[in-house]
Every structure is written in C-alpha cells, then in structure tokens.
C-alpha positions in Angstrom: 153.5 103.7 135.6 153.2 100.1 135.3 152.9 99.4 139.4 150.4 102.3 139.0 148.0 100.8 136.4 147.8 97.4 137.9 146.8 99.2 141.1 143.8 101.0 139.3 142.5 97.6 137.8 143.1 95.7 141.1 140.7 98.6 142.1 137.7 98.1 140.1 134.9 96.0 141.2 135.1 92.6 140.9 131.6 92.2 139.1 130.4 89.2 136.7 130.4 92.3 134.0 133.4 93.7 134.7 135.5 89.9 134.7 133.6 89.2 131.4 135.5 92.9 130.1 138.9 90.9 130.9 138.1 87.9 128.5 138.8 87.4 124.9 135.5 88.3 123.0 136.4 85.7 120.1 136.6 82.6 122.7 134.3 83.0 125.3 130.8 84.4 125.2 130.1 85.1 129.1 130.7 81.7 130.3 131.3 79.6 127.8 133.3 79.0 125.4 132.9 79.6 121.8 133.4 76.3 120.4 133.1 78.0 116.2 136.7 79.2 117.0 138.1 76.3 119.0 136.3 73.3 117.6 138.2 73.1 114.3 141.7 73.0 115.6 140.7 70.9 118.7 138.8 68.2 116.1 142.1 68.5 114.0 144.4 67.9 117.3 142.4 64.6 118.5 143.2 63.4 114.7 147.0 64.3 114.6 147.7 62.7 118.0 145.7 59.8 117.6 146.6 59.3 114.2 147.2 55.8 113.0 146.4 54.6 116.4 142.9 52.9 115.7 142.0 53.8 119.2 138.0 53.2 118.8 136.8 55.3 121.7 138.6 58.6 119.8 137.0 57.4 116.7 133.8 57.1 118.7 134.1 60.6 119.9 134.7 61.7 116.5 132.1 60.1 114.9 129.1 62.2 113.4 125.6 62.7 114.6 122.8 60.5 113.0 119.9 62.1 113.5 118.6 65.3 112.5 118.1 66.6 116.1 121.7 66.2 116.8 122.6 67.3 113.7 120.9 70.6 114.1 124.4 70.8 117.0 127.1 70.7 114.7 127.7 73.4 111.9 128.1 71.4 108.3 131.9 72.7 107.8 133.0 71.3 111.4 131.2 67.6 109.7 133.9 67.5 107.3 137.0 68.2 110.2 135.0 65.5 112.0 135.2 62.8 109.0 138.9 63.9 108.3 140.1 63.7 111.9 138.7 60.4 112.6 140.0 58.8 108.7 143.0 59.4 110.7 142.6 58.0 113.8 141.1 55.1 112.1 144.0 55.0 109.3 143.7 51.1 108.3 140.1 51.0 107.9 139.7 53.9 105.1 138.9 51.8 101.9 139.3 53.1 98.3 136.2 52.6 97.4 132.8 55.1 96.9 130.7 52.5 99.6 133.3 53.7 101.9 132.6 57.4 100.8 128.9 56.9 101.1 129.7 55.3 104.3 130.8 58.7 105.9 127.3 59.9 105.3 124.8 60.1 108.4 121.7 57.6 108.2 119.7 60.8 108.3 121.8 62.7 105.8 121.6 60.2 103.6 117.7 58.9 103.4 117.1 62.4 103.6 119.6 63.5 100.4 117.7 60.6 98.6 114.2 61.5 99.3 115.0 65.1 98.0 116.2 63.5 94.9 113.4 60.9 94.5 111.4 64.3 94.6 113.3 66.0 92.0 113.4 63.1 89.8 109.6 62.7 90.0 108.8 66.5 89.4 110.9 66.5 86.3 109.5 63.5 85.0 112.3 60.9 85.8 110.2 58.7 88.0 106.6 56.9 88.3 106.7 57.7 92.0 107.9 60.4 94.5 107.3 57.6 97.7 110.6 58.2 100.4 111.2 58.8 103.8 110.1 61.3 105.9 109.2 65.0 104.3 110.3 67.1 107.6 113.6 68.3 107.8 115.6 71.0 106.7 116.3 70.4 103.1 119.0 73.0 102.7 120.6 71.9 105.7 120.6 68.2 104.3 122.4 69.9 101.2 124.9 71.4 103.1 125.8 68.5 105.4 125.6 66.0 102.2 128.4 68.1 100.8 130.4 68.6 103.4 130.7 65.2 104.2 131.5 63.8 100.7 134.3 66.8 100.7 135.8 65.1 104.0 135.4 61.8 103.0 137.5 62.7 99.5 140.2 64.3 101.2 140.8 61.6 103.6 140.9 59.3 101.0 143.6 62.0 99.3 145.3 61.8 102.9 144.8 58.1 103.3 146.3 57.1 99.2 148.8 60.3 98.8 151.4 59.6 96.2 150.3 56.0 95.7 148.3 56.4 92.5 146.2 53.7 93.7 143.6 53.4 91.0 140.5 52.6 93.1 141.2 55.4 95.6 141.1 57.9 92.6 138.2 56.4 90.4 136.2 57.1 93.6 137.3 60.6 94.4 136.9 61.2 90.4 133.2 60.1 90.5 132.5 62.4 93.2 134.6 65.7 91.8 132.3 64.9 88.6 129.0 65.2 90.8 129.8 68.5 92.0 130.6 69.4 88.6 126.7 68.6 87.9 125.6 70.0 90.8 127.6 73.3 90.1 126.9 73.7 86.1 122.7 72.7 87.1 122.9 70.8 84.1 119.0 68.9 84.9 116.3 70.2 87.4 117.4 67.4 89.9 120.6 68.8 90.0 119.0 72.8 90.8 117.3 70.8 93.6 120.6 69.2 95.1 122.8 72.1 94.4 123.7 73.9 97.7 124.8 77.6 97.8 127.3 78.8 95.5 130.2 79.2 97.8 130.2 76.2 99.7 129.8 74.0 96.5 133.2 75.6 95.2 135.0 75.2 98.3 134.0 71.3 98.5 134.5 71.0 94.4 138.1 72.3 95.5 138.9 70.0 98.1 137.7 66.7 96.3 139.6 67.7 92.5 142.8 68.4 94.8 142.3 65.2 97.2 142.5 63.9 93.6 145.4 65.2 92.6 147.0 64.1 96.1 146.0 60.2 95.3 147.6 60.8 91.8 150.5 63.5 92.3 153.3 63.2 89.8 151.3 60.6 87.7 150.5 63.6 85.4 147.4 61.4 84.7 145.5 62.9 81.5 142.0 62.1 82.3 142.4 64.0 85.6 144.0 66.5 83.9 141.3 67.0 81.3 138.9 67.5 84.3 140.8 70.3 86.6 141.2 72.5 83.3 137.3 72.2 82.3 136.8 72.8 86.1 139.4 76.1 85.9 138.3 77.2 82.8 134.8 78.8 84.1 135.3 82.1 85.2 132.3 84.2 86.0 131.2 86.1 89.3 130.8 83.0 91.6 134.1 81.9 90.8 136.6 83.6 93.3 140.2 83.5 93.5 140.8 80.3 96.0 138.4 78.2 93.9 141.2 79.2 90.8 144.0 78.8 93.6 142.3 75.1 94.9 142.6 74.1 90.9 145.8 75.5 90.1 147.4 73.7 93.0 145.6 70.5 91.9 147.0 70.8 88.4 150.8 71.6 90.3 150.3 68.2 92.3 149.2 66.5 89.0 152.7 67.3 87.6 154.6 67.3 91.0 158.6 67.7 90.1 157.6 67.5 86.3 156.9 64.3 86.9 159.5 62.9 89.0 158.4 63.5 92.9 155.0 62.2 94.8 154.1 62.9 98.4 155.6 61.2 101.4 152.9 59.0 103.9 155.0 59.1 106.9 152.9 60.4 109.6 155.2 63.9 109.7 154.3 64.4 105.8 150.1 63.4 106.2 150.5 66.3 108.9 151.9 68.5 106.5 149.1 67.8 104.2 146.4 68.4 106.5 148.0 71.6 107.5 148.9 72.5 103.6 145.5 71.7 102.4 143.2 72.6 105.4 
C-alpha cells in the first residue's frame, strides 16, 4: 500500500501549484517564508548562542530600526525579542539605570511618543505650547512599538540583574511598571492619549512587574509587594487569566523559597529564564 501511494504522488504533475500543496501552510506562503512564525525563535536563537559574547556585528544585526519607514517592517511584539536577544548578546553593557531603558527606544519612536504627549499635555491644559516634531506618522503604531520596547528593555534588565537585588536595576523597572499602571487605569487625558490597546498594555504590564520580581526574587521586598497586589487586585473584563497568572508568578518570585532561594546567572539558568518567562 505504501509502495503504491508514493507511486500515485510521484505521478502527479510537477506544477508550481501542486509543489506549493506539499509545503507547510504555517511556514511558507508560495515562496517565502513566513517569517511571523520563524522570526521569534530565530531572534531568540542569535541571543542564546551569542550570549555574553559582545560580538558587535550580532548586536548590529539585532539592533532596531530608526525610522518610521523601516519600522513599518517589523511587527511591535518581534521589537521587544529584538531588544531582549541583543541585552544578551551585549551582556556587559546593559546598565541599571532608566537612560539605559530609554536608550532601547528608536530615535523615531521616541520624538514621536513625545510629540504625542506634548499634544496631550497641551489639549488638556498642561502646556503653553503643543510645538514638536513632525505630525505624520502612525500614532497608534508609535504606542505600540513605545510599549513593546520598554517591556523588552525591563525584562532584560530582569535577565541582566536576576537574583541580585541590585537596587538601581529595580528602581528603574519599578518606575516603568508604575507608568503602565497610569497608562492602564487612564488616570489624566494624557494618559487616554498614550494608552495603547487593552491587551497588549497587560501583556507588557506583566512582563515589566515580573522582570521586577526577577531583579528582586526572594528579597520579599514590601514596596514591590504593595504594587503586584494593587496591580492583581483589578478584576474586570479586560483582565484575563495570564495577566492574573503574569502577577501571581511575580508575587511567587517576590517570596522565592519563603525567602531563602534567588535565581542562578549562569548562562544555563538566564536560558531558563528566557524560556520560563517568554
């Protein structure tokens, strides 16, 4: 039966349609390759093997688009692999510290995050002047991209500072889990204007209060503490169940062995992070 089947496809006509029947749908599209499904572990596999290396043409090759033409190339989630794979690569240069955060950010992302705010501040009253950079580009875009980013940039710090309870690593991932608090509870009009959609705001306001808990695991540090139960507490139909899973296991890592176990840097353990966590 088995001689007989590969007989009858050895006899059907070797056509560009009928080879494309053969190929795996979810990787190739005609031709090429469908790089939504192979990007992410491929970005991920340049930062594992290079990790700790600080081989600067990797780091090159990892490094994000600064404009928003090239931008428009790269999906906002795959900006955050991006910034996490090359933290790795680049392992001694990763400073605890929220200029280093705000370093991650593309030039365009940036000037064009702060011109949206400069807007919102002047339509609610905040400022004299709504004067910025340029007005054309895709605002929700720039939201999206901002977020991601910041998300990256926190849990490579977390990946970078595991178990240390370095101080300076944590005040700087704290500052940002508090901005996506704002950004999430709308609590001003600037904030409704900065606030991207719903879903990806909770999934990078899970990955910074646990890249927290990562810097600071076993501490049981109370001021972090405080923040990952008013961040749990909220419970309405945005909230789904990995955003309560991403704060549980923060609150787990807060406490690690009751108190009595951290998290291991040897490169083996950062890999088991990454793959924990991802």
């Amino acid at each position: 039966r088995r001689k007989r089947e590969e007989t009858d496809r050895l006899s059907l006509p070797t056509t560009s349609a009928s080879a494309g029947v053969e190929k795996c749908s979810c990787i190739y599209e005609g031709d090429s390759i469908n790089t939504d499904v192979t990007a992410p572990g491929a970005v991920l596999a340049l930062g594992l093997i290079y990790m700790k290396t600080g081989n600067k043409s990797i780091a090159s090759a990892l490094s994000l688009p600064d404009t928003h033409f090239l931008l428009e190339y790269v999906r906002p989630d795959f900006l955050m692999l991006r910034v996490v794979a090359k933290s790795l690569v680049v392992w001694n240069d990763v400073e605890p510290s929220t200029e280093w955060i705000d370093a991650q950010l593309p030039a365009a992302v940036r000037d064009g995050y702060e011109t949206m705010r400069k807007q919102a501040e002047f339509i609610a009253g905040q400022r004299a002047s709504a004067s910025g950079g340029s007005k054309d580009f895709d605002r929700q875009a720039v939201r999206l991209m901002y977020a991601h980013v910041i998300a990256g940039a926190c849990f490579s710090l977390g990946l970078r500072f595991a178990g240390t309870g370095n101080r300076d690593a944590a005040a700087a991932i704290f500052e940002r889990v508090l901005e996506f608090k704002d950004l999430r509870e709308g609590i001003d009009a600037v904030a409704c204007a900065l606030r991207p959609q719903s879903p990806v705001l909770e999934m990078c306001l899970g990955c910074a209060a646990v890249s927290l808990s990562m810097v600071l695991a076993g501490t049981g540090d109370l001021e972090a503490l405080t923040l990952l139960k008013v961040l749990r507490w909220r419970c309405d139909e945005e909230i789904n169940y990995g955003s309560h899973l991403a704060f549980g296991a923060a609150i787990g890592l807060l406490f690690l062995g009751g108190g009595t176990c951290t998290l291991g840097r040897e490169p083996e353990d950062i890999a088991a992070l990454l793959a924990a966590f991802y």
